[in-house]
KEROKOL-935242 format. One line per field, with one value per residue (C-alpha): chain; residue in one letter; residue number from 0; x, y, z. Coordinates in pm, 1 decimal. Last residue first. Layout:
<sites>
chain: A; ...
res: a; ...
n: NUM; ...
x: X; ...
y: Y; ...
z: Z; ...
</sites>
This chain:
<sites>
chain: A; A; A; A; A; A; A; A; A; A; A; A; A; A; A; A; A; A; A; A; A; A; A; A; A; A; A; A; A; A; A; A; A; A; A; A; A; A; A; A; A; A; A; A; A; A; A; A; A; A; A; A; A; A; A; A; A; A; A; A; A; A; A; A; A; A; A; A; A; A; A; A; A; A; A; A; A; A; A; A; A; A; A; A; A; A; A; A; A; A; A; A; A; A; A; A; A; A; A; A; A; A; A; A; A; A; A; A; A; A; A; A
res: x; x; x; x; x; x; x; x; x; x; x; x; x; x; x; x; x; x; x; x; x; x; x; x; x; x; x; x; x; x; x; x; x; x; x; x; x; x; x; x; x; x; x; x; x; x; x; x; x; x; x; x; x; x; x; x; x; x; x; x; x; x; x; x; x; x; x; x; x; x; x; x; x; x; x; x; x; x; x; x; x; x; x; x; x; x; x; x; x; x; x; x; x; x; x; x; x; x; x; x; x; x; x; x; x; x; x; x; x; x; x; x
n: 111; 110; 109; 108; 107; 106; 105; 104; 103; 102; 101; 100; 99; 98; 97; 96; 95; 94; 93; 92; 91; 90; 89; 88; 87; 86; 85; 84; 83; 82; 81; 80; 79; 78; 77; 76; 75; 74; 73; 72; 71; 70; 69; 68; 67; 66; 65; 64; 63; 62; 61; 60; 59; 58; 57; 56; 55; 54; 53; 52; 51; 50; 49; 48; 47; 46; 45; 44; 43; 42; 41; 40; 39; 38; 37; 36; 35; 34; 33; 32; 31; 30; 29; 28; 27; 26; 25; 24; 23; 22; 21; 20; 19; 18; 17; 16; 15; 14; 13; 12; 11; 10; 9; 8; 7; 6; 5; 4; 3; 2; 1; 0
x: 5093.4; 4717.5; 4820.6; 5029.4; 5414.3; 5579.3; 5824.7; 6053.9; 6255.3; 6606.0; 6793.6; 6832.6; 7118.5; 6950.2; 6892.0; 6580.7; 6418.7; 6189.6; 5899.2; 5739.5; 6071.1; 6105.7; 6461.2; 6445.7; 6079.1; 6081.0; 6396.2; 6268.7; 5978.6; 6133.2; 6367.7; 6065.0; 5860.6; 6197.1; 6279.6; 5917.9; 6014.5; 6336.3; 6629.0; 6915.5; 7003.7; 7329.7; 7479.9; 7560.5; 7357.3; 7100.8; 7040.7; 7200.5; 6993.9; 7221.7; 7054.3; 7180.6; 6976.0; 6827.0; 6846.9; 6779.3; 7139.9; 7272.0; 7604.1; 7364.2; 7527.7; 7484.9; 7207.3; 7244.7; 7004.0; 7011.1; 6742.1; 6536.6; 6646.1; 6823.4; 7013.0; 7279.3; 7346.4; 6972.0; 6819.0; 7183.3; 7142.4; 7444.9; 7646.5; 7566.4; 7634.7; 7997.2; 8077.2; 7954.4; 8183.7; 8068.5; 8331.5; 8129.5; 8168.5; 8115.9; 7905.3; 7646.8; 7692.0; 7296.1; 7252.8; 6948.3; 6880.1; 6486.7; 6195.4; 5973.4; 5577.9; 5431.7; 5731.0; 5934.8; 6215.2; 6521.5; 6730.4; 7115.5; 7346.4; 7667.6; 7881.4; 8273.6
y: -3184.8; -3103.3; -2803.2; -2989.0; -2971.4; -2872.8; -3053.1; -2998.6; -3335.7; -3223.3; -3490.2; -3896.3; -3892.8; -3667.0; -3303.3; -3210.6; -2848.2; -2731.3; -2606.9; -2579.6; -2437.7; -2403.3; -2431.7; -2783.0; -2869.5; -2841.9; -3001.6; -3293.8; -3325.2; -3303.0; -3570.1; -3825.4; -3738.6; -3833.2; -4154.1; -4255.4; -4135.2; -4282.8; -4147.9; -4255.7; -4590.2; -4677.3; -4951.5; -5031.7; -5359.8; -5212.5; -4953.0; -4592.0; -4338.9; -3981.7; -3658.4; -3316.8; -3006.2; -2688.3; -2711.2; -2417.4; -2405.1; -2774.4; -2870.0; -2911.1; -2938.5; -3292.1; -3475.6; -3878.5; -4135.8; -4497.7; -4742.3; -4988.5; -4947.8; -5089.2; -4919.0; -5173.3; -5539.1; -5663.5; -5470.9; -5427.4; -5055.2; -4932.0; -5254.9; -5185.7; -4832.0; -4911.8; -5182.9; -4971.6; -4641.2; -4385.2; -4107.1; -3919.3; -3551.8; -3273.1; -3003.4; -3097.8; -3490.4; -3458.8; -3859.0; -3973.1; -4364.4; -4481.1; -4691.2; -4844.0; -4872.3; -4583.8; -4363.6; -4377.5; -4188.0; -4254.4; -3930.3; -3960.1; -3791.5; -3939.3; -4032.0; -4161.4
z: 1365.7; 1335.9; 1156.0; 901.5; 938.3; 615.7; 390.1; 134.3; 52.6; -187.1; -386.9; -355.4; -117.8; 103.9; 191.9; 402.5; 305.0; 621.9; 606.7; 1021.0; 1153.0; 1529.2; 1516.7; 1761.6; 1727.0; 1382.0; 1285.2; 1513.2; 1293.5; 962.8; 1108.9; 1241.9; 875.4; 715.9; 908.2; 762.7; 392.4; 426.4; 142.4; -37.2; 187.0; 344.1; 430.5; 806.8; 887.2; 1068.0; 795.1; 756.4; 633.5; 577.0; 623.8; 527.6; 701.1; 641.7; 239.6; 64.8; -105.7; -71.2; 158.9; 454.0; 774.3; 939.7; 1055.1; 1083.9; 1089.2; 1236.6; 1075.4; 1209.5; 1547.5; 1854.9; 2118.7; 2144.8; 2252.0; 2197.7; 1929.0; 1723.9; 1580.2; 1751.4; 1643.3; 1285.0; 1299.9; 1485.7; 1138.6; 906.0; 1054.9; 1182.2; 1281.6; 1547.8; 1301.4; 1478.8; 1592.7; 1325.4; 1391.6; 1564.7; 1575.1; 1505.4; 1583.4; 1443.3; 1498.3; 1285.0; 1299.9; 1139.8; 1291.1; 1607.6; 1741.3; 1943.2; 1946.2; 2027.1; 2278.9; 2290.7; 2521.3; 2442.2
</sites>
């Protein structure tokens, strides 16, 4: 199966986003763990996911995955990549990520 993915960096780690919007790519710890694997997969630090949001305000629902397949409640760098992508994809400079550990506004600055 192909699938599209983003590979993003931040402060000095590197992330996996998958857009699982149109669908979900059945993830399981065991598949995110070999997807993040730096020499038989893509590689990364962390491997997010978007999905629809299930929170009123919220644009988006992330999930943080680490190389090892559990999941964290929030990343403030894999954030900043996600808030950034959101932007550049809707064109939205505020918006409202949902996580694990609640609702992240954000806003791009001028200077990006």
């Amino acid at each position: 199966m192909l699938t599209s993915f983003y590979k993003m960096h931040g402060l000095g780690n590197d992330f996996v986003i998958l857009d699982e919007r149109a669908g979900d790519l059945s993830l399981t710890p065991a598949r995110i763990a070999a997807l993040a694997h730096r020499r038989r997969g893509i590689g990364c630090d962390q491997l997010v996911t978007l999905r629809a949001p299930a929170a009123e305000g919220a644009d988006v629902f992330v999930r943080f995955f680490n190389p090892d397949g559990s999941e964290a409640g929030a990343c403030g760098n894999a954030s900043r990549c996600v808030a950034d992508l959101v932007w550049r994809l809707s064109g939205n400079a505020t918006p409202v990520l949902q996580t694990l550990a609640g609702l992240l506004p954000t806003h791009r600055t001028p200077d990006g």
